[in-house]
C-alpha positions as CSV (number, residue, x, y, z in Angstrom):
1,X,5.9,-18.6,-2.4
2,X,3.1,-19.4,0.5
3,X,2.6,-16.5,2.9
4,X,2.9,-18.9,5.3
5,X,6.2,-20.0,4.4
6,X,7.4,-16.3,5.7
7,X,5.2,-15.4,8.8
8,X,7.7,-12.6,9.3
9,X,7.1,-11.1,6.3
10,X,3.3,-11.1,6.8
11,X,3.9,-9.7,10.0
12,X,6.1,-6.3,8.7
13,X,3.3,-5.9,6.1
14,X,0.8,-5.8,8.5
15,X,2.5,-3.1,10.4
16,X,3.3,-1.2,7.6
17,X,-0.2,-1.3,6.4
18,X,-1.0,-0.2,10.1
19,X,0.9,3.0,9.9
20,X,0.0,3.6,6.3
21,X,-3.9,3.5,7.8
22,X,-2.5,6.0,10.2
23,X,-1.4,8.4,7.7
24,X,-3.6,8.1,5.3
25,X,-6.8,9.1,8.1
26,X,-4.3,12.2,9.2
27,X,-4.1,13.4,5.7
28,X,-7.9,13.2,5.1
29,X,-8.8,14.6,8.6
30,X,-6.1,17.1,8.5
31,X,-7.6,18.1,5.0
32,X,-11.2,18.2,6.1
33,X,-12.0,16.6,2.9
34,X,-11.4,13.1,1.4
35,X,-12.9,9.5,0.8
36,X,-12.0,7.2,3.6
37,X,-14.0,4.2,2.2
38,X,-12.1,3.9,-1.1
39,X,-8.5,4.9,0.7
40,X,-9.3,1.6,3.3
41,X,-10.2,-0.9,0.5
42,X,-7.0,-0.8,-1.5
43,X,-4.8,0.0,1.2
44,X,-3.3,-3.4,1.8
45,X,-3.1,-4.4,-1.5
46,X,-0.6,-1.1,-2.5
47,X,1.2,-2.1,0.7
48,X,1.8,-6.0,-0.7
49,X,2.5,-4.3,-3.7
50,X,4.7,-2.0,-2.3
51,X,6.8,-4.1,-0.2
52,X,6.2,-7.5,-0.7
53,X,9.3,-9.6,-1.1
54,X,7.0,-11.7,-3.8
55,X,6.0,-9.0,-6.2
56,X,10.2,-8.4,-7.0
57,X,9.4,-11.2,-9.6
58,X,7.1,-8.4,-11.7
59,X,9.6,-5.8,-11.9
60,X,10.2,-5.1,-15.5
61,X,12.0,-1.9,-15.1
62,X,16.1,-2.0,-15.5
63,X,16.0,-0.3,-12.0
64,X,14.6,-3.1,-10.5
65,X,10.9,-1.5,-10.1
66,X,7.4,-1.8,-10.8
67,X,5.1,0.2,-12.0
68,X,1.3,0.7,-10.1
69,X,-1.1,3.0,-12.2
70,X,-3.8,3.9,-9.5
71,X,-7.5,4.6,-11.4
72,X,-8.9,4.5,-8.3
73,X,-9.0,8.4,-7.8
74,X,-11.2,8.6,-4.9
75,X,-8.3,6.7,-3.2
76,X,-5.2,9.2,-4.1
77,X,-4.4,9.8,0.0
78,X,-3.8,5.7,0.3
79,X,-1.2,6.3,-2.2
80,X,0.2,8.9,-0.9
81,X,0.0,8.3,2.6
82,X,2.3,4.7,1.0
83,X,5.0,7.0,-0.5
């Protein structure tokens, strides 16, 4: 499946990813401590991951769900700020 083939889709994620930017620079700032920089590069990628009608197709789990192991520690409130 071609992103461009659901521009509605692409849309939603974008928004998401919008609001999960939100959240996550509340966390840190509410915090007063936290990596910004790491947080902002993977964001979007957890959000496709997250939400994307095209990652389904790796869900191995009998529930229906994927699994995402983060080693990007410096980048914890993205994940967070996802769930």
């Amino acid at each position: 499946m071609k992103l461009a083939e659901k521009p509605a889709e692409v849309e939603t994620l974008k928004d998401i990813a919008r609001n999960v930017r939100r959240t996550t620079l509340t966390l840190i700032n509410d915090a007063r401590y936290g990596f910004l920089g790491p947080c902002f590069s993977c964001l979007d990628l957890i959000v496709c991951l997250g939400w994307s009608e095209a990652t389904k197709c790796f869900a191995s789990e009998p529930n229906g769900r994927a699994n995402l192991v983060l080693s990007k520690g410096h980048a914890v409130a993205a994940l967070y700020a996802a769930l």
